[in-house]
TITI-257034 format. One record per residue (C-alpha): x, y, z. Coordinates in steps of 0.5 Angstrom, whole numbers. Each point is the difference from the previous one (the first is absolute). Example, Ala and Ser with C-alpha at 12.3 -4.5 7.8 and 13.67 -1.06 7.14 Angstrom:
<sites>
+-------+-------+-------+
!     x !     y !     z !
+-------+-------+-------+
!    25 !    -9 !    16 !
!     2 !     7 !    -2 !
+-------+-------+-------+
</sites>
This chain:
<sites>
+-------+-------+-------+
!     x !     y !     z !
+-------+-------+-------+
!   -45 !   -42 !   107 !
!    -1 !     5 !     6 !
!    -3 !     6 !    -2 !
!     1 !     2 !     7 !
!     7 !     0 !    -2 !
!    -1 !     4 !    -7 !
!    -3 !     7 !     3 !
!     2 !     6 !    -2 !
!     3 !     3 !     7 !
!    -3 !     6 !     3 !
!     7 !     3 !    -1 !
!     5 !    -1 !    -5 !
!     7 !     4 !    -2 !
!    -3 !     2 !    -7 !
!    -5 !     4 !     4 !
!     4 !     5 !     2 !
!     1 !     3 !    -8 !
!    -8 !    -1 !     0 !
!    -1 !     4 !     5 !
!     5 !     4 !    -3 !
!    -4 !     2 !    -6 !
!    -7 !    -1 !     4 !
!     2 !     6 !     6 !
!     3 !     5 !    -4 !
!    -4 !     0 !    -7 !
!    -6 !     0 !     5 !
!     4 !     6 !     3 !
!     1 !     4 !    -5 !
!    -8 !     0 !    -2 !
!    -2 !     2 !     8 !
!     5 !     6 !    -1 !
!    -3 !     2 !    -8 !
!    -7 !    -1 !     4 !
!     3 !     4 !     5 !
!     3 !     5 !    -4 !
!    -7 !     1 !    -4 !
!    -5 !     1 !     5 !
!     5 !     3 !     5 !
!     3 !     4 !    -5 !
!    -3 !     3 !    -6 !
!    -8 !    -1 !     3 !
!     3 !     2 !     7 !
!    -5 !    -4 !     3 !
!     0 !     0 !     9 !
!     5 !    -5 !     3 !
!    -6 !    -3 !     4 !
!    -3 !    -3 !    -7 !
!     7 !    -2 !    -3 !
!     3 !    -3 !     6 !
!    -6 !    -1 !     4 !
!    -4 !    -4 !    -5 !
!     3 !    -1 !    -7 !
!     6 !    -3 !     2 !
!    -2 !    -4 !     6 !
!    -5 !    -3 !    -5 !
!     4 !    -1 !    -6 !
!     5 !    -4 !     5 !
!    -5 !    -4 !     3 !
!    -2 !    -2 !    -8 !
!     7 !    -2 !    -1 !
!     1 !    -4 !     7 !
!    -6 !    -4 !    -2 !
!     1 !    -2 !    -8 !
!     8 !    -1 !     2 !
!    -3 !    -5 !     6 !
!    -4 !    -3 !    -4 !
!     4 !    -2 !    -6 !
!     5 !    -2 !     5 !
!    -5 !    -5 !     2 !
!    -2 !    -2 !    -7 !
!     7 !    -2 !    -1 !
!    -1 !    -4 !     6 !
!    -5 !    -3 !    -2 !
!     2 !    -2 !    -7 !
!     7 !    -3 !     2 !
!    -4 !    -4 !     4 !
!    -4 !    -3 !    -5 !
!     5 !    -1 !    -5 !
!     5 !    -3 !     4 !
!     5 !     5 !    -2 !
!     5 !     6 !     4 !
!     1 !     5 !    -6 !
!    -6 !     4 !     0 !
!     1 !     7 !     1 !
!    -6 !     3 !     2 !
!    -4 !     5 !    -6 !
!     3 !     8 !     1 !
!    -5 !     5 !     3 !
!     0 !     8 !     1 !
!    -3 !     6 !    -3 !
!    -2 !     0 !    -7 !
!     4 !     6 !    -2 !
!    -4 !     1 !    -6 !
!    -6 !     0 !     3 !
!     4 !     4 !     6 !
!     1 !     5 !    -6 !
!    -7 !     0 !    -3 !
!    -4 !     0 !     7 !
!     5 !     6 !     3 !
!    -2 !     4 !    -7 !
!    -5 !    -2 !    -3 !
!    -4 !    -1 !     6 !
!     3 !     4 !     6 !
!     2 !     6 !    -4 !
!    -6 !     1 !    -3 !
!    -4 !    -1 !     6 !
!     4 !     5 !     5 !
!    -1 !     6 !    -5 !
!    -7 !    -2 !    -2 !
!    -2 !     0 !     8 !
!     5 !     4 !     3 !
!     0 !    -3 !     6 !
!     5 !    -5 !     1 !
!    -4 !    -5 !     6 !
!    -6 !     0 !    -5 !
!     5 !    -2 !    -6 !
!     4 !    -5 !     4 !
!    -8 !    -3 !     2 !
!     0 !    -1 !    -7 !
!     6 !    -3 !    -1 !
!    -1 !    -5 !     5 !
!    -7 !    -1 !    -4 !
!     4 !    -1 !    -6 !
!     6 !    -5 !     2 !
!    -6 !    -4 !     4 !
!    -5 !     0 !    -7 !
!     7 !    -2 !    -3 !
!     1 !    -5 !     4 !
!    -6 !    -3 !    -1 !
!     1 !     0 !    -8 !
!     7 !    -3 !     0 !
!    -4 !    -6 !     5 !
!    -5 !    -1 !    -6 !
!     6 !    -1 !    -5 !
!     0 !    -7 !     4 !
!    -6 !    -1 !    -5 !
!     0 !     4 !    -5 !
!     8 !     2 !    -1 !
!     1 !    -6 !    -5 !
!    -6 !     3 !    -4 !
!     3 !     7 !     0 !
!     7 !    -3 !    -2 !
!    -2 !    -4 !    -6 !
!    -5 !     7 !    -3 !
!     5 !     6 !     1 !
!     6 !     0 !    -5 !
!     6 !     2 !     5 !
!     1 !     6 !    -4 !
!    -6 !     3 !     3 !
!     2 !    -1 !     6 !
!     7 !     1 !     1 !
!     0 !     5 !    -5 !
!    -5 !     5 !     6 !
!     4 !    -3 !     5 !
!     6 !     3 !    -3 !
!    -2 !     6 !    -3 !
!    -3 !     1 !     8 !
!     8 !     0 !     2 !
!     2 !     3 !    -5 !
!    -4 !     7 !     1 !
!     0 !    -1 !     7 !
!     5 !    -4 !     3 !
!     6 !     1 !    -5 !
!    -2 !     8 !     0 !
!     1 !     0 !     6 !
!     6 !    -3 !     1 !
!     4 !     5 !    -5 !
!    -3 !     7 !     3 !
!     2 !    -2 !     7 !
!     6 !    -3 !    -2 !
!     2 !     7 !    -3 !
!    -3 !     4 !     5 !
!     6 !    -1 !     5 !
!     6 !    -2 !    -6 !
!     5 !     0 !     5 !
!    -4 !    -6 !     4 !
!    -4 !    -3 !    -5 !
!     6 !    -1 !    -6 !
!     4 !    -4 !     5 !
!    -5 !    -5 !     2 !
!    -3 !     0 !    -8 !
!     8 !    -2 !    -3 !
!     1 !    -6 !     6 !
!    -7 !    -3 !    -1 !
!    -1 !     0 !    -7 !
!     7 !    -2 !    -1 !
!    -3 !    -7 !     5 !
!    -7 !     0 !    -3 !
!     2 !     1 !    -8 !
!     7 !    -2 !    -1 !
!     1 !    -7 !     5 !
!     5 !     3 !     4 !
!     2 !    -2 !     8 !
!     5 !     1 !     5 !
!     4 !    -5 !     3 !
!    -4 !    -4 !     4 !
!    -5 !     0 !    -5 !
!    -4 !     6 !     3 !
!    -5 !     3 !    -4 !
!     2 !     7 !    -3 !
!    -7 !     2 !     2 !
!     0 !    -2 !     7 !
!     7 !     4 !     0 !
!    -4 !     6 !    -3 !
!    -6 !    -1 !     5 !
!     5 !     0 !     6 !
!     5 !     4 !    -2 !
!    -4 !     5 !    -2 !
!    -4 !     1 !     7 !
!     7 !     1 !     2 !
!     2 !     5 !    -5 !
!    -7 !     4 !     1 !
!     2 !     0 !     8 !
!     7 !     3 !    -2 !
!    -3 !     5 !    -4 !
!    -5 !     2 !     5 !
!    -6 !    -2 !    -4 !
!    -2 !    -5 !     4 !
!     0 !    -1 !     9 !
!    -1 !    -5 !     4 !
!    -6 !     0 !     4 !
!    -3 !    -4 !     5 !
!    -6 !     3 !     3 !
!    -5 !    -4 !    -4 !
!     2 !    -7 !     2 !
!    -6 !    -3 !     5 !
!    -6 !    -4 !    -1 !
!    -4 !     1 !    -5 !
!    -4 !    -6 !     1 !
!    -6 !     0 !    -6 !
!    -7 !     2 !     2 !
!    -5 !    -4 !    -4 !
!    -7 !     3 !     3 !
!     2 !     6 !    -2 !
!     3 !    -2 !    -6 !
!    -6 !    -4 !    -1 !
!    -4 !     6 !     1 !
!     4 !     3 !    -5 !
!    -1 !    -5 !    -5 !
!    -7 !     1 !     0 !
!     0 !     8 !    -2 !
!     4 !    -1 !    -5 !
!    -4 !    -4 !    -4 !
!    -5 !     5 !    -2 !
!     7 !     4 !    -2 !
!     4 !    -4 !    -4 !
!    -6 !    -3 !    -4 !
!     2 !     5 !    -7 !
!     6 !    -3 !     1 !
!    -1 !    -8 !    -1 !
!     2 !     2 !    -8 !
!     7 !     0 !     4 !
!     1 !    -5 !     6 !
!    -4 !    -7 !    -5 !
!     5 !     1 !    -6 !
!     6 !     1 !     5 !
!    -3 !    -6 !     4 !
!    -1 !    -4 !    -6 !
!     6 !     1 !    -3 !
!     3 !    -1 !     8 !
!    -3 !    -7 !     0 !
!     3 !    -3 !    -7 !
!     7 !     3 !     3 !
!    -2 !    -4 !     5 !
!    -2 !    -5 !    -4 !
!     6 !     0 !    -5 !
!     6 !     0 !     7 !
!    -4 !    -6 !     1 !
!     0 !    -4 !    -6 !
!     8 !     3 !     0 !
!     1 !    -4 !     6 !
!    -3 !    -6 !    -2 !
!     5 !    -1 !    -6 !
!     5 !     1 !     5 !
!    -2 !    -6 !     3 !
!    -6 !     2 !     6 !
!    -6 !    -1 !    -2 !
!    -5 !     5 !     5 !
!    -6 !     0 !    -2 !
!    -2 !     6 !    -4 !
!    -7 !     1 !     3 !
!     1 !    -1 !     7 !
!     6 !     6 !    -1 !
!    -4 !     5 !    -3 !
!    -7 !    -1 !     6 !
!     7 !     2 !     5 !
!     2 !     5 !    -3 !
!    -7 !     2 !    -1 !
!    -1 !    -1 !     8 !
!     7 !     3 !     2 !
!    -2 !     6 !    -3 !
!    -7 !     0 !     3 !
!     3 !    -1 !     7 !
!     5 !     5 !    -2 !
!    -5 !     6 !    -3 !
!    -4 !    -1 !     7 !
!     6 !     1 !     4 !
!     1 !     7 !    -4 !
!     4 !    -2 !    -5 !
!    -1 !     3 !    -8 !
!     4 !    -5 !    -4 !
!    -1 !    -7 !    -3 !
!     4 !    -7 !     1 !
!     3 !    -3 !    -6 !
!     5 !    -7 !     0 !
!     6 !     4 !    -4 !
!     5 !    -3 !    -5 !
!     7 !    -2 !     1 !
!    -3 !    -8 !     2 !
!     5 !    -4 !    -4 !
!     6 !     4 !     2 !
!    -1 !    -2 !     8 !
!    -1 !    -6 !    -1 !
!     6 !     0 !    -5 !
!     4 !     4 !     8 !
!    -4 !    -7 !     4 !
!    -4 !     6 !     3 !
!    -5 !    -5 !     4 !
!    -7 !     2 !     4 !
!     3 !     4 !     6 !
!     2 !     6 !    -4 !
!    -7 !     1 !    -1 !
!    -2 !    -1 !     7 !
!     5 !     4 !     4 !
!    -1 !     6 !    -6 !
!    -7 !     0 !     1 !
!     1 !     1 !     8 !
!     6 !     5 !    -1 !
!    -4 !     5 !    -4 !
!    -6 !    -1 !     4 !
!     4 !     2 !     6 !
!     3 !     6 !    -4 !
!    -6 !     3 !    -1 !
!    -4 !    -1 !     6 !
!     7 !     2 !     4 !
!     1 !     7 !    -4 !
!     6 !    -2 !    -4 !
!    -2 !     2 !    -6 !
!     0 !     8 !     4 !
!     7 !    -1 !     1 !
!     1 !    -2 !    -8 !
!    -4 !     5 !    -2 !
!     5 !     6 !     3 !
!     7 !    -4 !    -2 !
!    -3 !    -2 !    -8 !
!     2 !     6 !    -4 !
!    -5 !     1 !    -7 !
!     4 !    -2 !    -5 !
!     1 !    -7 !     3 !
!    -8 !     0 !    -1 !
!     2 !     3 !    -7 !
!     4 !    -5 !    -2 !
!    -4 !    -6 !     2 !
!    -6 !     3 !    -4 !
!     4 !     1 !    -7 !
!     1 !    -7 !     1 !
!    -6 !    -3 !     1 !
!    -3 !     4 !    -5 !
!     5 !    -3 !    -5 !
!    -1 !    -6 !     2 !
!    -7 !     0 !    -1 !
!     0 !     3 !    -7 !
!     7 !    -4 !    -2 !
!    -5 !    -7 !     2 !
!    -6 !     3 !    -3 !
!     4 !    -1 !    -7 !
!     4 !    -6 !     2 !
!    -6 !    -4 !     2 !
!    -3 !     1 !    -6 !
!     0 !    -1 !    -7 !
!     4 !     5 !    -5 !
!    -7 !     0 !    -4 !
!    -3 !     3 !     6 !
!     5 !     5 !     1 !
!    -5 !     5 !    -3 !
!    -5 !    -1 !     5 !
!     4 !     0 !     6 !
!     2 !     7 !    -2 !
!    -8 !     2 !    -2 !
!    -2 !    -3 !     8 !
!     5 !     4 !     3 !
!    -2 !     7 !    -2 !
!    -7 !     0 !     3 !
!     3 !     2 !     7 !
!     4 !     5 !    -2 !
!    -8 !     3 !     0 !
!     0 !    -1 !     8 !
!     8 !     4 !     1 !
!    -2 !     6 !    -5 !
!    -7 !     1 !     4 !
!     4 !     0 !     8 !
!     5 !     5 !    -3 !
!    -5 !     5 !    -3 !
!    -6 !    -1 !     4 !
!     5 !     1 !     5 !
!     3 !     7 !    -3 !
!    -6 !     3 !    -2 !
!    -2 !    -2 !     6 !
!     4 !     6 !     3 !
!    -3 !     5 !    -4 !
!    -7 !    -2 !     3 !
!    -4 !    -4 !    -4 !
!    -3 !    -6 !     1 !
!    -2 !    -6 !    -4 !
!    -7 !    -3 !    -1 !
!    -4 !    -6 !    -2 !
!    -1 !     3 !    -9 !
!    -6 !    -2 !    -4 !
!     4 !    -6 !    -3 !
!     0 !    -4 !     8 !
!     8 !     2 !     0 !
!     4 !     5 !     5 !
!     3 !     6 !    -2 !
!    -1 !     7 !    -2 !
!    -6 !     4 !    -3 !
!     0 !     2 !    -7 !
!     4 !     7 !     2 !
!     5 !    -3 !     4 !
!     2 !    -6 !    -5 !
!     0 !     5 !    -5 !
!     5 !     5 !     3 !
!     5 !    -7 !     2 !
!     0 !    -1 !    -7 !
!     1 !     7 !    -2 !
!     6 !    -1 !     5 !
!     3 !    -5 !    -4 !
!    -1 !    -5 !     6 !
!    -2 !    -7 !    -3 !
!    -7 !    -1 !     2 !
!    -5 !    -2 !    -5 !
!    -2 !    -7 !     1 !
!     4 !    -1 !     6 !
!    -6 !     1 !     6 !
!    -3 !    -6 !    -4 !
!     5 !    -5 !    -1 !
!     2 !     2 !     8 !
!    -7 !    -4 !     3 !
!     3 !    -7 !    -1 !
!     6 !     0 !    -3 !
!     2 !    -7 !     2 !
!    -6 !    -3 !    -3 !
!     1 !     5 !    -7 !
!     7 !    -2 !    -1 !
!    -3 !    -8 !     1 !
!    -5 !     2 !    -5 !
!     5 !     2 !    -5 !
!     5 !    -4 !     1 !
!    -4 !    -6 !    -2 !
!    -4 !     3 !    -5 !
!     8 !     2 !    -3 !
!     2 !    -8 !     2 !
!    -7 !    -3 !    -4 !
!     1 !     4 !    -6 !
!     7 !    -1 !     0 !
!    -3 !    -9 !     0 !
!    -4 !     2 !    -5 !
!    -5 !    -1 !     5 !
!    -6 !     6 !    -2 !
!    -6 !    -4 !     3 !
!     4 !     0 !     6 !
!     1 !     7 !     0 !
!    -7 !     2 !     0 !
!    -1 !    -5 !     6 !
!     5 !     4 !     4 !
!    -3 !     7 !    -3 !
!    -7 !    -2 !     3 !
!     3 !    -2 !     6 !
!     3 !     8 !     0 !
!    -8 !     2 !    -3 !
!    -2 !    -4 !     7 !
!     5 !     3 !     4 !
!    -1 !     7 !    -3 !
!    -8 !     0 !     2 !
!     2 !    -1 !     6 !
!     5 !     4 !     3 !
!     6 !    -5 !     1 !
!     4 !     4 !    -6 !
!    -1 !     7 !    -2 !
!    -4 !     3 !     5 !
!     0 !     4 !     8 !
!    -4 !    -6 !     3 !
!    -3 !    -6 !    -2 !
!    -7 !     1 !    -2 !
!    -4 !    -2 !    -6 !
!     1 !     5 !    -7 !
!    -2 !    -4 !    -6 !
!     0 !     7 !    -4 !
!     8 !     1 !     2 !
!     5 !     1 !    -7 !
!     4 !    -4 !     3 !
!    -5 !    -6 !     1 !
!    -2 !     1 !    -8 !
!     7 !     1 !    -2 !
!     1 !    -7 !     3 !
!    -6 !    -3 !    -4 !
!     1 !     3 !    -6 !
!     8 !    -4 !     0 !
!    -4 !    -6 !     2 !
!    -5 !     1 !    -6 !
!     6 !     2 !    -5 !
!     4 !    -7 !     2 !
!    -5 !    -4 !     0 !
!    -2 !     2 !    -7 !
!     7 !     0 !    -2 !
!     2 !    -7 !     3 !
!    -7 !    -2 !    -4 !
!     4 !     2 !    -7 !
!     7 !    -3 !     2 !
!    -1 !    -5 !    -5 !
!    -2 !     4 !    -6 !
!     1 !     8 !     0 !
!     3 !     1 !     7 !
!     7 !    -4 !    -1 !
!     6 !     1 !     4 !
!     7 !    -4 !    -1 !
!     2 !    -5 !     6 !
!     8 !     3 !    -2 !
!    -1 !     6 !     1 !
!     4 !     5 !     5 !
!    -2 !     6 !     3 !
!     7 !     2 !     1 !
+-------+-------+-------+
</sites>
């Protein structure tokens, strides 16, 4: 047979719906970017529309090329025409993560917004480097963290922070966001379409940018279209003072990349049960690289392969779509596009897309996991709770003139009269400064250590706790910076958890038993 014959073309009918879903869900992640820097952190046009969202689209254009080319190249070298190159964009969990659990807390902390956007990049540019290094430790990684741990944080990061968002913003203009809320959920949750089988969201999407605009809410505005092209020396420049910046913040970027390149890794398997066998490793070294590339032209937020494989290649999507995808969002952002967008796209567009994706992260995590699991996932989602009340009462005492600082126990926070005079106020404050600092990895922790004992597995709940004791001596969890605090309460906590199961496990057989029937609930 001529193989010749049997490639995939560069372009096919089927591609049109692949480009469909790859554009517009890359779109609505530029605006919920837009609308958190421009927005809530007001940061200057020049850093979000000179920078970030040129370098943003420069990732996206490289990883949609590349894997257009991948998908090339494995047509070719197994004869067939119906390999559907892997889908790539924004991850929107790590978008959410890097945007408040990395950004947010830099912008309030430096008061500055260049010196935190120089630490944003440092961050997308370390990460970058974390998610290549998934290439070689990645399936290590996937086979020692329950999926509990992982999703459980993950979720309990869009729960707080995404999911909270998206109702307050909804009801924060009813008259536009209730409309919007009713069509989407009504395609989102329900299944319905409108004739022509066109999704309920996309009407939402559409028609409430035009519903907004009747109402005044929204203008055209054409002024910022221009050149934006990406500026890597000064990026680079950037780049550099960011690293000293962001350095207290690697608690936050490694666990979200770690949990970035097993996403990565689980879209590709999905892909390779539909039928196209990518390879894992060499995916996950692009998605590094482009998010590399991406952070030295000024973007903040890392590359990822997405979900929804199986269902383009069951549309007959082939590899154009990520190809003419790539160039037409690398073309929106060095054109100013999304200047324009940004002025049409009333809030609760972006309200409603975040509920969404909150949703669906936290219905994954339970999906994805065993129901004996249940237990863990909900005990992993709480430890981020800790980042949001931090931002929003250091923000508000904030007003009244205090300030936080560096405690005796290596934490962020207040000194004794202040915390005491929160407490008095009824405000929930006690613990929360500690379990703030590394919140990730304290719900990774204790969602393995819940799952392990859940297994009867206590001997690993005491390697997991020496791993907590390692991580607390050296400031990646429970402190302001790392550093080296071996007499840190947290540190010892975790040691003596580690002393109390190994003990325990050591009786399992004689005075220390637990039913392997037994349910919690």
């Amino acid at each position: 047979m001529n193989k010749e014959k049997t490639l995939v073309p560069w372009f096919q009918r089927g591609d049109i719906g692949g480009m469909t879903y790859s554009i517009t869900n890359n779109i609505v992640n530029y605006l919920i970017v837009i609308t958190t820097l421009s927005g809530v952190l007001e940061w200057p046009d020049e850093i979000v529309y000179g920078s970030v969202i040129p370098g943003m689209s420069v990732g996206l254009m490289l990883s949609g090329i590349y894997y257009a080319f991948m998908g090339r190249r494995l047509s070719k070298k197994e004869g067939r025409a119906d390999v559907t190159a892997l889908p790539s964009g924004v991850s929107t969990p790590a978008m959410f993560v890097m945007l408040y659990g990395v950004i947010m807390p830099l912008h309030y902390a430096l008061n500055d917004p260049e010196l935190a956007w120089s630490a944003a990049v440092a961050a997308c540019f370390i990460g970058g480097g974390v998610e290549a290094l998934g290439g070689f430790i990645g399936p290590w990684m996937k086979r020692k963290l329950p999926r509990a741990a992982l999703l459980g944080t993950v979720s309990g990061i869009g729960f707080i922070w995404m999911a909270t968002q998206g109702v307050f913003d909804v009801f924060g203009d009813p008259l536009v966001g209730l409309p919007i809320l009713l069509v989407a959920f009504v395609g989102i949750f329900g299944g319905y379409l409108f004739p022509k089988k066109i999704p309920p969201l996309v009407v939402a999407i559409v028609g409430g940018i035009v519903y907004a605009f009747c109402l005044g809410r929204t203008t055209v505005d054409f002024s910022g279209i221009g050149f934006y092209i990406p500026n890597p020396v000064n990026s680079v420049q950037h780049l550099i003072n960011g690293f000293s910046v962001v350095l207290p913040y690697l608690t936050i970027v490694i666990p979200v990349e770690i949990y970035n390149f097993i996403e990565t890794m689980d879209n590709v398997e999905g892909a390779n049960a539909a039928g196209d066998n990518y390879d894992v490793r060499e995916t996950q070294f692009a998605d590094g690289i482009c998010t590399m590339l991406s952070a030295v032209c000024g973007g903040v937020i890392p590359n990822t392969v997405w979900l929804g494989h199986a269902g383009l290649k069951k549309s007959h999507a082939g590899i154009g779509y990520s190809l003419v995808s790539g160039l037409v969002l690398g073309a929106a952002g060095i054109f100013g596009l999304f200047t324009f967008l940004s002025n049409m796209v009333p809030p609760a567009v972006c309200a409603v897309t975040f509920l969404w994706c909150a949703v669906v992260m936290v219905a994954q995590a339970f999906k994805d996991c065993p129901v004996k699991h249940y237990g863990a996932i909900a005990v992993a989602m709480v430890p981020p709770v800790a980042d949001y009340l931090y931002t929003q009462i250091t923000g508000a005492v904030g007003l009244a003139g205090y300030s936080t600082e560096v405690l005796a126990d290596g934490t962020s926070g207040y000194n004794a009269e202040v915390t005491q005079m929160i407490k008095d106020a009824g405000v929930m404050w006690n613990g929360v400064p500690g379990v703030k600092a590394g919140a990730i990895i304290i719900g990774i922790l204790l969602g393995t250590m819940t799952v392990f004992i859940i297994e009867k597995q206590l001997h690993k709940v005491g390697i997991t706790a020496l791993v907590g004791f390692l991580l607390a001596c050296f400031g990646f969890i429970h402190s302001a910076q790392l550093g080296f605090y071996p007499t840190s309460p947290f540190a010892i906590g975790y040691l003596i958890i580690a002393v109390l199961a190994f003990l325990l496990h050591l009786g399992r057989n004689t005075w220390f038993k637990g039913p392997d029937d037994f349910e919690y609930v």
